[in-house]
TORKOL-4160 file (C-alpha; in steps of 0.2 Angstrom, whole numbers, padded with zeros to 4 digits, m for minus):
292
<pt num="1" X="0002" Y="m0087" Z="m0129"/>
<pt num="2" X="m0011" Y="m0088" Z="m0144"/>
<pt num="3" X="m0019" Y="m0102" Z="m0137"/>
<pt num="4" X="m0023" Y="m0096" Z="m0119"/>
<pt num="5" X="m0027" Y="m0078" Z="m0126"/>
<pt num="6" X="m0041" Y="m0088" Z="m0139"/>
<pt num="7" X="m0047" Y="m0098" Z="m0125"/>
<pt num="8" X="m0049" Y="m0082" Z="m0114"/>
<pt num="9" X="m0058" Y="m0074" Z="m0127"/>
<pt num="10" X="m0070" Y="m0089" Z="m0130"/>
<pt num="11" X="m0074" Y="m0088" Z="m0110"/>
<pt num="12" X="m0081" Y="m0073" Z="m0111"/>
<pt num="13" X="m0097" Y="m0076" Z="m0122"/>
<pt num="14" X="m0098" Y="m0097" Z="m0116"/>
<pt num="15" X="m0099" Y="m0105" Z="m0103"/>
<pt num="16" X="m0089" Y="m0122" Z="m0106"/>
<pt num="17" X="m0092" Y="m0140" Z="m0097"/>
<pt num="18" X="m0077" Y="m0148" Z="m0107"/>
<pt num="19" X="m0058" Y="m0141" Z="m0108"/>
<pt num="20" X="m0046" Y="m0149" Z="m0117"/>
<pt num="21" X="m0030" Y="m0141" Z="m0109"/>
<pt num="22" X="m0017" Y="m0149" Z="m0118"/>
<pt num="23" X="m0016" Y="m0137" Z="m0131"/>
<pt num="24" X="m0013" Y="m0125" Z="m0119"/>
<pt num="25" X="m0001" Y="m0135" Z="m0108"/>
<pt num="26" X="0011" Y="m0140" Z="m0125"/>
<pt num="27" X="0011" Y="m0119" Z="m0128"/>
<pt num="28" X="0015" Y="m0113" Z="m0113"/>
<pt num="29" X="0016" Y="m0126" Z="m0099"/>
<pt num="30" X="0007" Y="m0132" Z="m0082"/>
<pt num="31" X="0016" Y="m0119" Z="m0073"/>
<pt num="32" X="0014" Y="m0106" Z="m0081"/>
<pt num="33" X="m0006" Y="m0109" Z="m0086"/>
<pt num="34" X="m0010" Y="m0110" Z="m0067"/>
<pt num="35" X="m0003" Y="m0093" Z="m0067"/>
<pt num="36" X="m0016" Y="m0087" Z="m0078"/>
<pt num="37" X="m0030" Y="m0099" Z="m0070"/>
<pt num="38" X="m0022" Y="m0090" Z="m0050"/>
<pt num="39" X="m0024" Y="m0072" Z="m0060"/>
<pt num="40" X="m0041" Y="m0074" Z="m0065"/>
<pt num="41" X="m0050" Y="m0082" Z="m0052"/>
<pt num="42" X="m0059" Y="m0067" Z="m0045"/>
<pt num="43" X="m0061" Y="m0060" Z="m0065"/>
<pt num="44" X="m0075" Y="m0047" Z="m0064"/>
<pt num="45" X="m0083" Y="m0056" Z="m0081"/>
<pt num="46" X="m0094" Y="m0068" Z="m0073"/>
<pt num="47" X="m0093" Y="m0082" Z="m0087"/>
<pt num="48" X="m0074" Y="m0077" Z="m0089"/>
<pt num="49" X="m0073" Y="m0083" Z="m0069"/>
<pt num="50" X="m0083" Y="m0097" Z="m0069"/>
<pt num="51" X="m0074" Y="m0105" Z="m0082"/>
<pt num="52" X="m0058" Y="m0102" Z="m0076"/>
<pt num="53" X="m0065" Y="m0112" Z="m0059"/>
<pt num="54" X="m0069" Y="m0128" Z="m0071"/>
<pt num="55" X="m0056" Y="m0128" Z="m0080"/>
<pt num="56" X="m0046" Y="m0127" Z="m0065"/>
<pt num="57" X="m0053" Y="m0144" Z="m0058"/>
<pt num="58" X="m0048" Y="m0151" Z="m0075"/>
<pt num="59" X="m0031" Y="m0143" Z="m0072"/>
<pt num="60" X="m0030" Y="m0151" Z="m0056"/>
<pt num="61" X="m0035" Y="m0171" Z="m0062"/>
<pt num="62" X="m0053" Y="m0169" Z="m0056"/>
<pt num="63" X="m0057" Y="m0181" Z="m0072"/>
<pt num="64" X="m0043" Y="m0191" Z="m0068"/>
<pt num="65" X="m0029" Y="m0185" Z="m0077"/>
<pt num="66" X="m0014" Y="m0180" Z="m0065"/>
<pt num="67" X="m0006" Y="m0163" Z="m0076"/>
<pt num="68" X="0002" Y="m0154" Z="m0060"/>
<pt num="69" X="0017" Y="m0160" Z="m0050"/>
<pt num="70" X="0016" Y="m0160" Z="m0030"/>
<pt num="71" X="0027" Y="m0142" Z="m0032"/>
<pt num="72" X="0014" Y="m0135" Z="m0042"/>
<pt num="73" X="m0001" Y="m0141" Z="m0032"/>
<pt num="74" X="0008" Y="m0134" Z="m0016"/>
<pt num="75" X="0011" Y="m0117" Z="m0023"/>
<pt num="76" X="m0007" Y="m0117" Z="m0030"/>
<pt num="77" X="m0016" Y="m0121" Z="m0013"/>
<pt num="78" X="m0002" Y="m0107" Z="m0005"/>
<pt num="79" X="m0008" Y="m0094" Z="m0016"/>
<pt num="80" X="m0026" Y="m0099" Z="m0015"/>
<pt num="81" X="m0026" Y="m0098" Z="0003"/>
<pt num="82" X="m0017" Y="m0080" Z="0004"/>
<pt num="83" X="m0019" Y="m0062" Z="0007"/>
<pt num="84" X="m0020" Y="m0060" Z="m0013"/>
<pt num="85" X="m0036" Y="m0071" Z="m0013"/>
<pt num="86" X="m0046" Y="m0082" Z="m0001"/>
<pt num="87" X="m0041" Y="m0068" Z="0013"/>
<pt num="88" X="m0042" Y="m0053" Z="0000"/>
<pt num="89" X="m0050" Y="m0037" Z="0007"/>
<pt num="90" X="m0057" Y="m0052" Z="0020"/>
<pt num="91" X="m0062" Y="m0038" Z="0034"/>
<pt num="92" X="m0067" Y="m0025" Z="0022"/>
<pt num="93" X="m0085" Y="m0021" Z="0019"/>
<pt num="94" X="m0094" Y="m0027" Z="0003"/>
<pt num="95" X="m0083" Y="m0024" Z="m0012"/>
<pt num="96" X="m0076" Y="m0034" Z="m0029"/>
<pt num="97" X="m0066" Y="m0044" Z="m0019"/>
<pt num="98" X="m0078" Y="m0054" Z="m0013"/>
<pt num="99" X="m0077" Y="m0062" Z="m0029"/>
<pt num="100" X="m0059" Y="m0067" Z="m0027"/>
<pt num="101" X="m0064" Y="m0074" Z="m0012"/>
<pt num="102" X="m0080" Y="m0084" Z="m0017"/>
<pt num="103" X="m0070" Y="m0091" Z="m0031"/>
<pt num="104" X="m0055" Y="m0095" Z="m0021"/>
<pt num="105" X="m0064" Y="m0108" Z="m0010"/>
<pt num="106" X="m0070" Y="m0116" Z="m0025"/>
<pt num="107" X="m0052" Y="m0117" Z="m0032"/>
<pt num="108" X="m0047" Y="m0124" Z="m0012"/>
<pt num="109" X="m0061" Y="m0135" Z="m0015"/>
<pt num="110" X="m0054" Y="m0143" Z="m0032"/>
<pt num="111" X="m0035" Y="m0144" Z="m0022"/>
<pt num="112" X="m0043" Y="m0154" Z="m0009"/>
<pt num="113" X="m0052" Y="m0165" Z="m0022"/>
<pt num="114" X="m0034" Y="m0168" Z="m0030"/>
<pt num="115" X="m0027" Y="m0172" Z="m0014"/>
<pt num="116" X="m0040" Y="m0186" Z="m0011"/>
<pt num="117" X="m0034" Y="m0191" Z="m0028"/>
<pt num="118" X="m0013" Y="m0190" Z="m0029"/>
<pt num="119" X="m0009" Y="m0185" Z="m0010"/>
<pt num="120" X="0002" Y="m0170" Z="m0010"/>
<pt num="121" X="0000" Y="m0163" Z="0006"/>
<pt num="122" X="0004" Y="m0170" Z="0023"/>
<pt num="123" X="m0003" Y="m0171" Z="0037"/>
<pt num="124" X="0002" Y="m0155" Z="0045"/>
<pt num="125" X="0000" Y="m0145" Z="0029"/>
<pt num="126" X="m0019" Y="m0154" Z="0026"/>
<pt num="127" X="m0022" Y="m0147" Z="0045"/>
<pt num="128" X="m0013" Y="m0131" Z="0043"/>
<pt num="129" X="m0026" Y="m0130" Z="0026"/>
<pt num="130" X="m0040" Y="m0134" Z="0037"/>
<pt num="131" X="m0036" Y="m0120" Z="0049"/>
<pt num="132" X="m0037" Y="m0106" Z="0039"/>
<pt num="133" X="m0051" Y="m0113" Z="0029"/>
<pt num="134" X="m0061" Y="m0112" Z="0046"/>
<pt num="135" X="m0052" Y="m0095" Z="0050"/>
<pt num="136" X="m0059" Y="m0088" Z="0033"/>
<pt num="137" X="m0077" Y="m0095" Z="0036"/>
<pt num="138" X="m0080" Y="m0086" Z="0054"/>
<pt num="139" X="m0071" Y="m0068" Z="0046"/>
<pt num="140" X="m0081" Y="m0068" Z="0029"/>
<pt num="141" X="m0096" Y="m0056" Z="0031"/>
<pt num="142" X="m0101" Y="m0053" Z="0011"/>
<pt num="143" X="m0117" Y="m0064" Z="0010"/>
<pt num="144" X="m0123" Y="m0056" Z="m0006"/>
<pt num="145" X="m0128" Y="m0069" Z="m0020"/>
<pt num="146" X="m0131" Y="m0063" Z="m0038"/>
<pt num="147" X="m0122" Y="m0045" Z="m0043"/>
<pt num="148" X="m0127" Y="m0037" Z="m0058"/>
<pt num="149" X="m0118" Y="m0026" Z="m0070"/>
<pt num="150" X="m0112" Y="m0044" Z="m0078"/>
<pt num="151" X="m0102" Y="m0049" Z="m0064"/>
<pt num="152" X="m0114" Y="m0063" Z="m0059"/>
<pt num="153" X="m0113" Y="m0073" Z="m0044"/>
<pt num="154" X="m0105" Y="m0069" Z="m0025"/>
<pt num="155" X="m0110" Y="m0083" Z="m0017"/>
<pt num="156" X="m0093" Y="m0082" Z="m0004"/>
<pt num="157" X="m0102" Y="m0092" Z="0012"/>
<pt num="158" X="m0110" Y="m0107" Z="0001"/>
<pt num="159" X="m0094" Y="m0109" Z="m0010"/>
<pt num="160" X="m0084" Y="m0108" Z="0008"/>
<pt num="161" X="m0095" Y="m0122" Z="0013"/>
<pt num="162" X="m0094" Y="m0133" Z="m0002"/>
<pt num="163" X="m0075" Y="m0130" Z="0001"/>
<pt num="164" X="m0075" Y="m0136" Z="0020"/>
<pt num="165" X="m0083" Y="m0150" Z="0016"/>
<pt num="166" X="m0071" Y="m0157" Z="0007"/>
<pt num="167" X="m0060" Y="m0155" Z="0021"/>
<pt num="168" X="m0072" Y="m0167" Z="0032"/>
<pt num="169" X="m0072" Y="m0181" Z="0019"/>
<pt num="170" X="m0054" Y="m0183" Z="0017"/>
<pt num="171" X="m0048" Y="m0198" Z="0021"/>
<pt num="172" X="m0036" Y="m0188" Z="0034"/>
<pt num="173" X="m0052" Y="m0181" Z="0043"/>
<pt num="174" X="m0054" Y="m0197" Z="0053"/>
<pt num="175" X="m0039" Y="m0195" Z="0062"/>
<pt num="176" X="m0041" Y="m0175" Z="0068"/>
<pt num="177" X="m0060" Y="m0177" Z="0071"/>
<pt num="178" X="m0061" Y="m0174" Z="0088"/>
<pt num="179" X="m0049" Y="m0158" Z="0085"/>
<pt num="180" X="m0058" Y="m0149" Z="0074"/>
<pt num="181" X="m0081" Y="m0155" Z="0075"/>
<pt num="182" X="m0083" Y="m0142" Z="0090"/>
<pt num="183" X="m0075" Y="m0127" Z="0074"/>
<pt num="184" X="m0083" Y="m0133" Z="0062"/>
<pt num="185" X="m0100" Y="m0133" Z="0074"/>
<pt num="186" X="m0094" Y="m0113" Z="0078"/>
<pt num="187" X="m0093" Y="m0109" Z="0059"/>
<pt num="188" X="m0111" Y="m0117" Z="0054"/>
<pt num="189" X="m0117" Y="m0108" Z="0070"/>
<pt num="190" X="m0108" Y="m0091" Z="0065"/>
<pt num="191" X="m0115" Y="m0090" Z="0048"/>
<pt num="192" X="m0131" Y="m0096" Z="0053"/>
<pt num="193" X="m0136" Y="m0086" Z="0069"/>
<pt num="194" X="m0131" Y="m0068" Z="0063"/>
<pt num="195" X="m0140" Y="m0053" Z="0063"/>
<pt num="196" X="m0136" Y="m0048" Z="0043"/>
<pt num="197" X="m0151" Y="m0059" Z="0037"/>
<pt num="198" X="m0146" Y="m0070" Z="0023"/>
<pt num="199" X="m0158" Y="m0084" Z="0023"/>
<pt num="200" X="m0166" Y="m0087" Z="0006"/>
<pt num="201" X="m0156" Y="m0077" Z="m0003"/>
<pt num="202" X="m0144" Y="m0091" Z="m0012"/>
<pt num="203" X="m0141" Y="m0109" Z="m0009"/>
<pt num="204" X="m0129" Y="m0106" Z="0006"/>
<pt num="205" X="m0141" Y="m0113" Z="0019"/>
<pt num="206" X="m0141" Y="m0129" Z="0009"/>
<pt num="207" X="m0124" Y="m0131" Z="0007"/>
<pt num="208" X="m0119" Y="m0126" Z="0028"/>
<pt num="209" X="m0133" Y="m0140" Z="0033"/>
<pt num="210" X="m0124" Y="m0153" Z="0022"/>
<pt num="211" X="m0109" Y="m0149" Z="0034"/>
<pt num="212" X="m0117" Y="m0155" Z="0048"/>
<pt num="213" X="m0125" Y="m0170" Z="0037"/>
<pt num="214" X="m0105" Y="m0171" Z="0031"/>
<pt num="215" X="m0100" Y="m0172" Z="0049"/>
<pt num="216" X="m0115" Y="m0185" Z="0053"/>
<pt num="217" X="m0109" Y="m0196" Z="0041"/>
<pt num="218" X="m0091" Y="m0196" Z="0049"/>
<pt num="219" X="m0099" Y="m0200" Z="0066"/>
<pt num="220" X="m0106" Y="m0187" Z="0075"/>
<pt num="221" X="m0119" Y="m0192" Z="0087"/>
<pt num="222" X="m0135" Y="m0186" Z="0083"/>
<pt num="223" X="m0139" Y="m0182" Z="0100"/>
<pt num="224" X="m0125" Y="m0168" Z="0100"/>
<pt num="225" X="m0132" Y="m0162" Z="0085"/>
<pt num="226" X="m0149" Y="m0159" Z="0093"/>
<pt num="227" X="m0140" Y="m0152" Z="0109"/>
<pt num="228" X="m0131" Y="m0141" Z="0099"/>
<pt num="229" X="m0147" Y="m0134" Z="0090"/>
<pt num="230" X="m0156" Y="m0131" Z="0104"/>
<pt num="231" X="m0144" Y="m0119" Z="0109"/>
<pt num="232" X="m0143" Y="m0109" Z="0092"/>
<pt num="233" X="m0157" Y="m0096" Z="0097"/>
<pt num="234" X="m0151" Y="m0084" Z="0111"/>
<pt num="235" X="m0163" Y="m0078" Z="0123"/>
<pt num="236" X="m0174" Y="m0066" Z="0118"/>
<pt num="237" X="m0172" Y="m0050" Z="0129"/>
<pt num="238" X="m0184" Y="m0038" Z="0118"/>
<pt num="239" X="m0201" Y="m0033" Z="0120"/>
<pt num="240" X="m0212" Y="m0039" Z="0105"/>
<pt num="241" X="m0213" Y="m0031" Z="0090"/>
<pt num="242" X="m0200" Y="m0017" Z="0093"/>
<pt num="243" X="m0185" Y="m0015" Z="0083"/>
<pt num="244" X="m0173" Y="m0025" Z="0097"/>
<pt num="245" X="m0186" Y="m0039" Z="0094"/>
<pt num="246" X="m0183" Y="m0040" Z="0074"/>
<pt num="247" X="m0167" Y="m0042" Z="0079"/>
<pt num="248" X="m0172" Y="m0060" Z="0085"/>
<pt num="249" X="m0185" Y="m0063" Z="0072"/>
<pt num="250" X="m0172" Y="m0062" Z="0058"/>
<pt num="251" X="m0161" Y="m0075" Z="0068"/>
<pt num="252" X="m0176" Y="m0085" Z="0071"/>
<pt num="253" X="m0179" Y="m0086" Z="0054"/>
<pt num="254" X="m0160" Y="m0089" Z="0050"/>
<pt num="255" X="m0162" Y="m0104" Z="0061"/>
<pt num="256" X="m0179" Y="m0111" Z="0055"/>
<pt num="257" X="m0173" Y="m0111" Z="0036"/>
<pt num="258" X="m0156" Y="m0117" Z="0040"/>
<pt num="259" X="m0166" Y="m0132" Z="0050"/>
<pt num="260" X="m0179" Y="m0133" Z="0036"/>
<pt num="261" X="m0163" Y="m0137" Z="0025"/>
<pt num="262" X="m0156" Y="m0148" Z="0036"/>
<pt num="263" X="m0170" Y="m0158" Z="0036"/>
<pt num="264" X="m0171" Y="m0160" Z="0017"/>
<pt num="265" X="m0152" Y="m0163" Z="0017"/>
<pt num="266" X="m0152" Y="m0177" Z="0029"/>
<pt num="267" X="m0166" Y="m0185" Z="0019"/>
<pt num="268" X="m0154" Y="m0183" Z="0003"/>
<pt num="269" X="m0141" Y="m0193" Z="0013"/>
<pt num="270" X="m0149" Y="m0206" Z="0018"/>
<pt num="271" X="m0145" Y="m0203" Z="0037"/>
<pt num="272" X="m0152" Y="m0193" Z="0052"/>
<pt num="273" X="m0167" Y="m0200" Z="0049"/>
<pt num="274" X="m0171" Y="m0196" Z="0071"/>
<pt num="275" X="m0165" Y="m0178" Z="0069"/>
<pt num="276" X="m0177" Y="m0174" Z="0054"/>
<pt num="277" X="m0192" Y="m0180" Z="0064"/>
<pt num="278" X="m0185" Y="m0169" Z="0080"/>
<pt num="279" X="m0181" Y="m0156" Z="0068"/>
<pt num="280" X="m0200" Y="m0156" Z="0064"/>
<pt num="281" X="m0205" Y="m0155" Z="0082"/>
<pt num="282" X="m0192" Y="m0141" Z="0087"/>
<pt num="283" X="m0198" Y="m0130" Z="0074"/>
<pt num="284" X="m0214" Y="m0124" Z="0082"/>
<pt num="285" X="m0204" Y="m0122" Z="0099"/>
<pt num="286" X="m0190" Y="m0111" Z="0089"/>
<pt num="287" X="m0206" Y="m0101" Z="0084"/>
<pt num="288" X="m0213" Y="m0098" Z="0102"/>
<pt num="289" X="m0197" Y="m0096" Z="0110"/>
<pt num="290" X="m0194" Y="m0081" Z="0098"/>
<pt num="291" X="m0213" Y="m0073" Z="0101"/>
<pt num="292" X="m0216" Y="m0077" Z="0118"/>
C-alpha cells in the first residue's frame, strides 16, 4: 500500500482541497481505503484528520463520482455511528476522543450528503440514523474548540450540528417531520441552555441556529419558534450577584448569543424575517428577566 502510505505522509505537512483517489482505489481497493479513512478519523495530527474528512466526501461521490457500493456505504455509516467512534468515550470527561467524535459527525455528515445523492439507506435505516444522531447531540458534553499540542480543532457540538442538518434536508425528512421537530428543539435547547458556558468560544452557536433556520425552511411556524424561545431561560431563583445567580447569567448569555446568531442566520437564509425583528425586541426582556 505505497500509495496510501505517500498520501498519508503528504497529510501530515498539507492541508489538501483536491484528492485524486483513484490511485489509491487501483492499489488497494474502495473497501479497503475506507478502512484507512474509518481508522483515522479521530487521527491526533490535526492536518492528518482534517484531510482524511475531505477526502472522505470525495470517497463518498460528494463531487459527483459514485466510488462506493450500497454495502460499503452501509457499513461506513455503521461504523461511523458506533461505540468505536461517534459514541467513543461519549460519557467520559474531556479526553482525545472527542476528536473521533467531532470528526465522526463530519463523516455522518458526508454519508448523508451521499444518500441525497445515490439513496442507499431506507427509510427505517435513514430514521434509525436520525435517532442516534439526536441521541449523541443531547449525551456530547466536550465543548472545547481549538486544542493545542498540534491536535488542532474539537469542535464535537458545531460538527454534530452541521451533521443534523443534513438529516432535516433530506428529502425523506418531509415525511417524519412531525416525529422528530419537538427533538430536534430538545437538542438545540440542550446545547444551548447549559451551565458549562460555551458561547463564543467556536462557531457552534452559528451552526445550532441554522438548525432552527433549517427546520424553518422545512415548515416550522414561526410562531412556535418564538414560543419555544421564550421558554429557554428558567426562572431565576438566586439572589443578584451571588454565585447561584452566575449560574443564570452564563445561560442568559448562552441564550442572547445563540439568538444574536439566529438572528444573523435567518438573515443569511432569506426567511424569518418576523422572528429577527422579535428576536431584537426579546433581547432586552431576556436581559431583565435574568437581573431582575
Amino acid at each position: 500500500m505505497i500509495i496510501i502510505e505517500k498520501m498519508m505522509q503528504e497529510w501530515k505537512n498539507d492541508l489538501f482541497n483536491e484528492f485524486d483517489l483513484q490511485p489509491a482505489i487501483d492499489e488497494m481497493g474502495t473497501s479497503a481505503l475506507l478502512k484507512v479513512f474509518l481508522d483515522n478519523i479521530g487521527n491526533l495530527d490535526s492536518l492528518t484528520r482534517e484531510n482524511v474528512a475531505m477526502a472522505a466526501w470525495t470517497l463518498f461521490g460528494a463531487g459527483g463520482t459514485r466510488y462506493l457500493s450500497d454495502e460499503e456505504f452501509l457499513h461506513a455509516i455503521n461504523i461511523a455511528f458506533s461505540e468505536t467512534h461517534l459514541f467513543k468515550g461519549i460519557d467520559g470527561g474531556e479526553s482525545d476522543d472527542a476528536f473521533m467524535r467531532g470528526f465522526a459527525s463530519l463523516f455522518v455528515r458526508g454519508l448523508m450528503t451521499a444518500d441525497c445523492n445515490h439513496g442507499f439507506l431506507s427509510q427505517e435505516q435513514y430514521e434509525a440514523a436520525f435517532d442516534k444522531m439526536l441521541d449523541y447531540m443531547m449525551r456530547e458534553k466536550d465543548r472545547r474548540s481549538f486544542v493545542y499540542e498540534g491536535k488542532g480543532i474539537i469542535h464535537a457540538v458545531s460538527h454534530g450540528a452541521s451533521a443534523l442538518m443534513n438529516f432535516i434536508d433530506h428529502p425523506r425528512f418531509a415525511g417524519v417531520s412531525e416525529k422528530y421537530v419537538s427533538r430536534i428543539l430538545d437538542v438545540v435547547k440542550h446545547n444551548v441552555v447549559c451551565e458549562e458556558r460555551f458561547a463564543a468560544v467556536d462557531w457552534a452557536d452559528n451552526k445550532i441556529a441554522e438548525v432552527i433556520t433549517n427546520l424553518m425552511m422545512q415548515g416550522i411556524n414561526e410562531d412556535a419558534v418564538k414560543t419555544w424561545i421564550e421558554v429557554l431561560m428558567p426562572n431565576v431563583d438566586a439572589i443578584l450577584y451571588t454565585d447561584t445567580h452566575y449560574t443564570y447569567i452564563k445561560i442568559g448569555t448562552n441564550i442572547e448569543h445563540f439568538l444574536m446568531c439566529l438572528y444573523f442566520a435567518l438573515k443569511k437564509a432569506g426567511c424569518g424575517s418576523e422572528l429577527g425583528e422579535w428576536i431584537v425586541e426579546y433581547l432586552p426582556k431576556l436581559r431583565k428577566k435574568v437581573y431582575s
